[in-house]
Backbone atoms as SQL, in Angstrom:
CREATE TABLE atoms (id INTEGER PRIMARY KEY, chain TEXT, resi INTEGER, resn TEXT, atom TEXT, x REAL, y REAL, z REAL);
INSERT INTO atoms VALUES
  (1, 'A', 1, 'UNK', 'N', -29.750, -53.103, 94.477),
  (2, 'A', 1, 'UNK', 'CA', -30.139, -51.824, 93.973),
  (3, 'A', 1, 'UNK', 'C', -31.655, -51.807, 93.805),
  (4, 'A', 2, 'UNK', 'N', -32.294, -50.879, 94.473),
  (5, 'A', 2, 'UNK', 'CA', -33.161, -50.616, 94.352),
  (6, 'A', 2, 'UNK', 'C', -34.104, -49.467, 92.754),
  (7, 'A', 3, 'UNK', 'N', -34.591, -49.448, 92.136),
  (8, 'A', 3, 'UNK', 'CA', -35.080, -48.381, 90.909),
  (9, 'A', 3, 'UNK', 'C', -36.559, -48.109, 91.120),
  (10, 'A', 4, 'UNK', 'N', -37.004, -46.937, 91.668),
  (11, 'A', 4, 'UNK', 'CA', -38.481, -46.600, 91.559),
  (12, 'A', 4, 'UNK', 'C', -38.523, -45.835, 90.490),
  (13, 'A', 5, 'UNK', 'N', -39.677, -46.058, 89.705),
  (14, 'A', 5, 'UNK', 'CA', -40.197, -45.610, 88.383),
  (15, 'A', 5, 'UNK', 'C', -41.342, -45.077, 88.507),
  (16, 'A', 6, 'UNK', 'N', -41.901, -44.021, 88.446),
  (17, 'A', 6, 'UNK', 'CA', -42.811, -43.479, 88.631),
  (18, 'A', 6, 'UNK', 'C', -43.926, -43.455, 87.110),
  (19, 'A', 7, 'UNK', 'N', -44.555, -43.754, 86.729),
  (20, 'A', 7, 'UNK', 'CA', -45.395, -43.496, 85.485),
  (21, 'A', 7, 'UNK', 'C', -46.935, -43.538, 86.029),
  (22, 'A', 8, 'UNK', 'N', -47.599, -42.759, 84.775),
  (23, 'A', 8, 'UNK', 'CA', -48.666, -42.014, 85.631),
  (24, 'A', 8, 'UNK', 'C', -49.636, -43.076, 84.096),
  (25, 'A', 9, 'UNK', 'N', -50.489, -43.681, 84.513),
  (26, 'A', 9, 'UNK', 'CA', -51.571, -44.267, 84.017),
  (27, 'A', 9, 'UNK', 'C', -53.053, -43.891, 83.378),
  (28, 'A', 10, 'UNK', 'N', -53.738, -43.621, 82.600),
  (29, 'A', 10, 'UNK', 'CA', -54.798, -43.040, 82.497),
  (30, 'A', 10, 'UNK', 'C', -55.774, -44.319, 82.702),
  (31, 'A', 11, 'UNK', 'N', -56.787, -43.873, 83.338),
  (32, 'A', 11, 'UNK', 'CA', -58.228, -45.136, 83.542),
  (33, 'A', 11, 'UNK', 'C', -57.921, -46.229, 82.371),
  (34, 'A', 12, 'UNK', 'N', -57.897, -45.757, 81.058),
  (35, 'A', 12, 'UNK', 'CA', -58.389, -46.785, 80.253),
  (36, 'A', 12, 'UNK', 'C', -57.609, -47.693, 80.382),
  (37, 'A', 13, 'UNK', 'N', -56.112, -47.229, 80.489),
  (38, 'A', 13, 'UNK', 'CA', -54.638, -48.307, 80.851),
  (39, 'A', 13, 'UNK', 'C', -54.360, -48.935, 82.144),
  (40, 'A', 14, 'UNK', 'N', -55.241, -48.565, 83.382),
  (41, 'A', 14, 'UNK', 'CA', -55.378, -49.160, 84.572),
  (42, 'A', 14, 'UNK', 'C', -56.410, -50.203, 84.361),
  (43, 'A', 15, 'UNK', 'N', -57.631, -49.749, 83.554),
  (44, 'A', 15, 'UNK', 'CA', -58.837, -50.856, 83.257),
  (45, 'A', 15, 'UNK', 'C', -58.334, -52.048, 82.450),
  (46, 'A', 16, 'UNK', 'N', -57.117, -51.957, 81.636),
  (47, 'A', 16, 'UNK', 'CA', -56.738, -52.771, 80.817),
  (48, 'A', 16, 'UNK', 'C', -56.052, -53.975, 81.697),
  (49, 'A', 17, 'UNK', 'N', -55.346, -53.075, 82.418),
  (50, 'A', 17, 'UNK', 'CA', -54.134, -53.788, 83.397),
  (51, 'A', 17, 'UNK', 'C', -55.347, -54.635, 84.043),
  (52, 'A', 18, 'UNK', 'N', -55.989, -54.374, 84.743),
  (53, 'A', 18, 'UNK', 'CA', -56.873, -54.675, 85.705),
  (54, 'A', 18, 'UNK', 'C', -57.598, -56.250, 85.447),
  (55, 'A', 19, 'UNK', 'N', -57.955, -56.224, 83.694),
  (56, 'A', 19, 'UNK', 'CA', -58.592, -57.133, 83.363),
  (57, 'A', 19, 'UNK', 'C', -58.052, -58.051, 82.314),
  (58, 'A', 20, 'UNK', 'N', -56.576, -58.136, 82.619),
  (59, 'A', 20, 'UNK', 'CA', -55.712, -58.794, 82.308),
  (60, 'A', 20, 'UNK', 'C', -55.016, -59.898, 83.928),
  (61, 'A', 21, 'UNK', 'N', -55.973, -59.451, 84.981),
  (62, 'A', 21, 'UNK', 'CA', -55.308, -60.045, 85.638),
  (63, 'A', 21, 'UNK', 'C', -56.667, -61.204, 86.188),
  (64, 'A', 22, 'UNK', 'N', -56.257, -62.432, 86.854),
  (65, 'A', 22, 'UNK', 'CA', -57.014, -63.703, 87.145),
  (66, 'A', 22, 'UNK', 'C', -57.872, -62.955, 88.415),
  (67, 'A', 23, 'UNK', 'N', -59.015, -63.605, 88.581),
  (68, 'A', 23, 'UNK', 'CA', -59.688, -63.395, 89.629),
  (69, 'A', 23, 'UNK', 'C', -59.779, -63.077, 91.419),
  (70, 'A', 24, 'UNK', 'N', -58.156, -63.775, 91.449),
  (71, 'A', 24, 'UNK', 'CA', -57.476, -63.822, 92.711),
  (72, 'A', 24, 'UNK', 'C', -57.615, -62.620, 92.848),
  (73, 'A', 25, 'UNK', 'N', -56.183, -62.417, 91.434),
  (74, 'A', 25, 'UNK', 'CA', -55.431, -60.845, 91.723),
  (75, 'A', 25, 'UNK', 'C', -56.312, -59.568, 91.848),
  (76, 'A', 26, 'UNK', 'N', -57.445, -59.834, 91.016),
  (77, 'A', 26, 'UNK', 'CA', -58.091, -58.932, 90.582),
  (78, 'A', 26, 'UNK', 'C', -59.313, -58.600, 92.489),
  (79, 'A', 27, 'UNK', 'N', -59.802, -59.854, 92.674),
  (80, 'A', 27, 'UNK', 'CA', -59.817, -59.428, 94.238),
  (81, 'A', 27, 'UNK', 'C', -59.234, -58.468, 95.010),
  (82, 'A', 28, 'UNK', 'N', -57.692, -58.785, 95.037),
  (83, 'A', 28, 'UNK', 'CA', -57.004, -58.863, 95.880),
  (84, 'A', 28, 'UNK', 'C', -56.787, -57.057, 95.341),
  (85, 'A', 29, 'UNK', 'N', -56.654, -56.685, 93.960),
  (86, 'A', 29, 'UNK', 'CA', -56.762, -55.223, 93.821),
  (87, 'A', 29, 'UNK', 'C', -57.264, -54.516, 94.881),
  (88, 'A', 30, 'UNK', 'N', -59.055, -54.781, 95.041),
  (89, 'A', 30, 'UNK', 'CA', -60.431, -54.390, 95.695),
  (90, 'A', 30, 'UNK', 'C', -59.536, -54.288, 97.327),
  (91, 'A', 31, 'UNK', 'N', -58.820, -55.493, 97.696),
  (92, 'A', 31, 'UNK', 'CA', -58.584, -55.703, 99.380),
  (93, 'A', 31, 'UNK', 'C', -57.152, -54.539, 99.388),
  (94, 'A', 32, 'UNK', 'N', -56.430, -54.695, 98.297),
  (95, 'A', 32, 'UNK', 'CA', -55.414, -53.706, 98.627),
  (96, 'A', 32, 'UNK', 'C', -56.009, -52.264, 98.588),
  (97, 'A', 33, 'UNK', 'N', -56.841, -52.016, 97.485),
  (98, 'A', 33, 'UNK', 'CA', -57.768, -50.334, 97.258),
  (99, 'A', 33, 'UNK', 'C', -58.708, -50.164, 98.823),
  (100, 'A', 34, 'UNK', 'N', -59.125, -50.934, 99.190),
  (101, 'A', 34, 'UNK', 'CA', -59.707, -50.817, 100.604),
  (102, 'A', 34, 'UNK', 'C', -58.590, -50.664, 101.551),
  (103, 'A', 35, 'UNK', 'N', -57.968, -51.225, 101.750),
  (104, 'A', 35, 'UNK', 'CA', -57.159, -50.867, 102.823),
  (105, 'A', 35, 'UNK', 'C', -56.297, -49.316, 102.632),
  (106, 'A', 36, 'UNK', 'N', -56.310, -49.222, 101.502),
  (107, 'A', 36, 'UNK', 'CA', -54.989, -47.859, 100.974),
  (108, 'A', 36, 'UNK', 'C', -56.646, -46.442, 101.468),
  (109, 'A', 37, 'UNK', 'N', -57.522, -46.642, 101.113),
  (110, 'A', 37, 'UNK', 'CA', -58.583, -45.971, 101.654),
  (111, 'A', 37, 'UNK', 'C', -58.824, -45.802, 102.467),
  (112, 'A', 38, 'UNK', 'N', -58.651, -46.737, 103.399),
  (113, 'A', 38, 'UNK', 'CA', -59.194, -46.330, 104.772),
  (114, 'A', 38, 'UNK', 'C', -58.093, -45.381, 105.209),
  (115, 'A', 39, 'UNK', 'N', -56.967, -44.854, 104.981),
  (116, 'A', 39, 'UNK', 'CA', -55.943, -44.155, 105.586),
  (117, 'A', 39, 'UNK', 'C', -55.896, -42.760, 104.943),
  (118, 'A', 40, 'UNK', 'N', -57.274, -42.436, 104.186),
  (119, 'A', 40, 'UNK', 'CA', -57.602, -41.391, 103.798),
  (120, 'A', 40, 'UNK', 'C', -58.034, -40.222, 105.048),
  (121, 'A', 41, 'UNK', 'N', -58.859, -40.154, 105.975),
  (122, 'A', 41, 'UNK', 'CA', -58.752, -39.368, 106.436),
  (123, 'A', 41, 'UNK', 'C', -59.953, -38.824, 106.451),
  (124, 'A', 42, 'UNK', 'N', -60.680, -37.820, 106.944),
  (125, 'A', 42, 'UNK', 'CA', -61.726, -36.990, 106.484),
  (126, 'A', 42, 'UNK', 'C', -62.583, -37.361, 106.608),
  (127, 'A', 43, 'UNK', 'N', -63.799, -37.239, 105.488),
  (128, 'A', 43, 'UNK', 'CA', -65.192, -38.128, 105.060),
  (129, 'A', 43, 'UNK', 'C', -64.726, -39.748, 104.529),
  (130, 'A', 44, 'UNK', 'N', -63.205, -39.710, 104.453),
  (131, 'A', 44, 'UNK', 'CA', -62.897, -41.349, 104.265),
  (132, 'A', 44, 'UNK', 'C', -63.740, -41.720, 102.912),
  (133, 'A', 45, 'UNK', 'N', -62.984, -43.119, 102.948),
  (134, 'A', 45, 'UNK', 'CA', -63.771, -43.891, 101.454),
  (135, 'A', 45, 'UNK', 'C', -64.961, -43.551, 101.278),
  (136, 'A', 46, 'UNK', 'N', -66.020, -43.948, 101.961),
  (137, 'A', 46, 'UNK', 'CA', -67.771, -44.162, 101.995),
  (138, 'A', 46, 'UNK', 'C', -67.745, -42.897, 101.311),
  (139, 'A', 47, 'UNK', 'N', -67.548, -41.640, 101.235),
  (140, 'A', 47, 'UNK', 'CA', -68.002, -40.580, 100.287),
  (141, 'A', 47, 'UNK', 'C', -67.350, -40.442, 99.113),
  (142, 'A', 48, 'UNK', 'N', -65.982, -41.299, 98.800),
  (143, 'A', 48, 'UNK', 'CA', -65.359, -41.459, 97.759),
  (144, 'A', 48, 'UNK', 'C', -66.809, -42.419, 97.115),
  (145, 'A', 49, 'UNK', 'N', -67.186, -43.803, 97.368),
  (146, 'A', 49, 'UNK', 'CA', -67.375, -43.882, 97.048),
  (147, 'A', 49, 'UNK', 'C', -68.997, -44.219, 96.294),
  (148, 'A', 50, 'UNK', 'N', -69.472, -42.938, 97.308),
  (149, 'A', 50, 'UNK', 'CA', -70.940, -42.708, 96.937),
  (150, 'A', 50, 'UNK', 'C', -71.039, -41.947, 95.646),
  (151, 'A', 51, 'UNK', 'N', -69.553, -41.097, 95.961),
  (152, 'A', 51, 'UNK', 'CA', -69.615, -39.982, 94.651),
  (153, 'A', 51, 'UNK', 'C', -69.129, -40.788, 93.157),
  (154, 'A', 52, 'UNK', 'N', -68.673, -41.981, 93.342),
  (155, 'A', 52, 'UNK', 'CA', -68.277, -42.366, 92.292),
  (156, 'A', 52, 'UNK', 'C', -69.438, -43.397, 92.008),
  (157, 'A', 53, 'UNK', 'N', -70.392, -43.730, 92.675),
  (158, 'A', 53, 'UNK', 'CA', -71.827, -44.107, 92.165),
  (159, 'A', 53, 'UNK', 'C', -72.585, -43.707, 91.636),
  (160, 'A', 54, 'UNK', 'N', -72.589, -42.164, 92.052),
  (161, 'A', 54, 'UNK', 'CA', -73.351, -41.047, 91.361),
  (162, 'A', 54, 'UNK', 'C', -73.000, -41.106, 90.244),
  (163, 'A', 55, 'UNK', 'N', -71.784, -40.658, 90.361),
  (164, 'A', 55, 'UNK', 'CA', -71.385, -40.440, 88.501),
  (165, 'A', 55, 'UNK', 'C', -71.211, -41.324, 87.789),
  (166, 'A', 56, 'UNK', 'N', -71.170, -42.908, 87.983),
  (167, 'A', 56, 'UNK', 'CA', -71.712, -43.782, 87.419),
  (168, 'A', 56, 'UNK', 'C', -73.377, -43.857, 86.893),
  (169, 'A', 57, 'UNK', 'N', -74.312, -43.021, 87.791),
  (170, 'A', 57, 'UNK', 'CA', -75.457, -43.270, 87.645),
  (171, 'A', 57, 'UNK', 'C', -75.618, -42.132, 87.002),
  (172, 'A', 58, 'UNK', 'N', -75.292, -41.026, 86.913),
  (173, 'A', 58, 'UNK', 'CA', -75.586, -39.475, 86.484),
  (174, 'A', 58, 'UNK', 'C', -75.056, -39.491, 85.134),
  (175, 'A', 59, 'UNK', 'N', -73.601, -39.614, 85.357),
  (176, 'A', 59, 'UNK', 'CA', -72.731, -38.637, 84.104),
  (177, 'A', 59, 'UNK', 'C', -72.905, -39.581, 82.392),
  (178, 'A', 60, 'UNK', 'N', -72.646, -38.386, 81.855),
  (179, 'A', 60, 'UNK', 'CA', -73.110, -38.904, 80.249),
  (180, 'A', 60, 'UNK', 'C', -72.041, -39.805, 79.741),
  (181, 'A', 61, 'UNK', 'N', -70.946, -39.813, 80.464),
  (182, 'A', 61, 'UNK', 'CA', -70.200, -40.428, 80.185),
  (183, 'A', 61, 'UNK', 'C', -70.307, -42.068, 80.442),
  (184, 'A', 62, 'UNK', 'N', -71.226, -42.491, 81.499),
  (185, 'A', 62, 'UNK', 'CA', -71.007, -44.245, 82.200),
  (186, 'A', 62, 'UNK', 'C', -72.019, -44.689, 81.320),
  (187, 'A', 63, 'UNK', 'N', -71.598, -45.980, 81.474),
  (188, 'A', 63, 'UNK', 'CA', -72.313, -47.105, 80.561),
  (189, 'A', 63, 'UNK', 'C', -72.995, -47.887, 81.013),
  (190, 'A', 64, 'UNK', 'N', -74.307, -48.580, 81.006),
  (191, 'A', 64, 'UNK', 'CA', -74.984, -49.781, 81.412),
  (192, 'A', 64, 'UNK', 'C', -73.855, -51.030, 81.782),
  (193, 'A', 65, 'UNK', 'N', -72.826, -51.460, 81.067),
  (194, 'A', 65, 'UNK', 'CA', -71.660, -52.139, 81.147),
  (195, 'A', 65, 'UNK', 'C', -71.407, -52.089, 82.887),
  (196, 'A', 66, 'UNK', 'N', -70.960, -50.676, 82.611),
  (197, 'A', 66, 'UNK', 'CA', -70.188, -50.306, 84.270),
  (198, 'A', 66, 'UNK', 'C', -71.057, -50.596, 85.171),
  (199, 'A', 67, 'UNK', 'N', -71.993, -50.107, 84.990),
  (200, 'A', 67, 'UNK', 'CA', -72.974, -49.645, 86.302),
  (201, 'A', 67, 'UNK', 'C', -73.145, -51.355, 86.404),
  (202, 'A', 68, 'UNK', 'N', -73.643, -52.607, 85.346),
  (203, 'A', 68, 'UNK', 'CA', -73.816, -53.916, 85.426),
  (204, 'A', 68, 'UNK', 'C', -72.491, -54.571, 86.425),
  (205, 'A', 69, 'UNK', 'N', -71.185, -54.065, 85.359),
  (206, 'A', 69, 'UNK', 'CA', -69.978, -54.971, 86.720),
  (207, 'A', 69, 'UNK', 'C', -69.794, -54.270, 87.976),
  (208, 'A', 70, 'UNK', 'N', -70.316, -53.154, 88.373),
  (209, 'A', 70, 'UNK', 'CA', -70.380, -53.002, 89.668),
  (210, 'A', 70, 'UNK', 'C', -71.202, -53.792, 90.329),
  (211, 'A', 71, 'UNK', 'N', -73.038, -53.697, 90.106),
  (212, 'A', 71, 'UNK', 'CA', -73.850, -54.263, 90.440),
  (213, 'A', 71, 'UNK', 'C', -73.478, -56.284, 90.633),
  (214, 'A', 72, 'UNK', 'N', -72.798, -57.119, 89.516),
  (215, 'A', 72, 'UNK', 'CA', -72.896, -57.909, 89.461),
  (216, 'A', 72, 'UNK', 'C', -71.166, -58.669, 90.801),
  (217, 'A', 73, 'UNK', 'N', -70.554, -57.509, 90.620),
  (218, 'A', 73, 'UNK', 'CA', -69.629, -58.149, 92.128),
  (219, 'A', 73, 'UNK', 'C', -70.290, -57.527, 93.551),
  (220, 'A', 74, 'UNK', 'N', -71.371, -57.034, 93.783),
  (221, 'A', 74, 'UNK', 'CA', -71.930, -56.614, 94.716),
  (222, 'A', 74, 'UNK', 'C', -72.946, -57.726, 95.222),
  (223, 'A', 75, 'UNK', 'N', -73.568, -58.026, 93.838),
  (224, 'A', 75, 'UNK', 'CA', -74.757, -59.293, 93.874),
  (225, 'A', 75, 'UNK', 'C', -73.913, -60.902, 94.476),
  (226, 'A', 76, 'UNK', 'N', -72.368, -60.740, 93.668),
  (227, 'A', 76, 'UNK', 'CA', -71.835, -62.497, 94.259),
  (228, 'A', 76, 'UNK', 'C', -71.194, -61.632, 95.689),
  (229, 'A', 77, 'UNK', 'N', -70.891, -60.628, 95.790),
  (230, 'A', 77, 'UNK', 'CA', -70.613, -60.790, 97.855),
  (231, 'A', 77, 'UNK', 'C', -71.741, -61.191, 98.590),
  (232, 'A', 78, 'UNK', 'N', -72.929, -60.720, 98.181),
  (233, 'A', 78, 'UNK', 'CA', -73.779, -60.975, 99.036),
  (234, 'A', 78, 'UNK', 'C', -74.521, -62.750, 98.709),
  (235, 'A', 79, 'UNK', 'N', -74.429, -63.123, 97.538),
  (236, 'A', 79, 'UNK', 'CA', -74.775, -64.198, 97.550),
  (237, 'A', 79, 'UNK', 'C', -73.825, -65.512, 98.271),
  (238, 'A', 80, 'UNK', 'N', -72.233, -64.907, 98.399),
  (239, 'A', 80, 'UNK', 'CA', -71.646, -66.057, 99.120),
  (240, 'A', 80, 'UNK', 'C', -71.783, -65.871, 100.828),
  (241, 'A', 81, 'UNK', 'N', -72.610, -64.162, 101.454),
  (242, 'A', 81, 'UNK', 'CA', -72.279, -64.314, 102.764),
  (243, 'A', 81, 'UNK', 'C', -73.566, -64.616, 103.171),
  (244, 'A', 82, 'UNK', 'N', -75.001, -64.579, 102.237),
  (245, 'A', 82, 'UNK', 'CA', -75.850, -65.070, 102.615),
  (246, 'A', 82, 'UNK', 'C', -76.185, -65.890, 102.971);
């Protein structure tokens, strides 16, 4: 028997989930969210996620925090392919 459950998450309870999980998994989030993106269509990810840079960098709402753990898994990709 199969049971799909549908429940709908708000950010703060996905961020929770998220950073409850080990480094693997938490990768492996990023490789599954990339791949589920690319089958978007359209302007595709890359404008998803310019716009969600912006409003990291713009809106009154983001934090030095955020804008830092973006910046700081951007800084170790490039430091391990360098």
């Amino acid at each position: 028997m199969k049971l799909t459950v549908n429940v709908k998450l708000t950010p703060a309870e996905l961020a929770a989930a998220f950073c409850e999980l080990d480094d693997e998994a938490q990768a492996q989030f990023f490789i599954d969210a990339a791949r589920i993106a690319e089958t978007w269509g359209g302007a595709g990810p890359a404008m998803q996620w310019f716009t969600v840079g912006r409003h990291l960098k713009t809106c009154a709402c983001s934090t030095y925090e955020a804008r830092a753990m973006v910046r700081e898994i951007a800084d170790a990709i490039e430091m391990e392919t360098a």
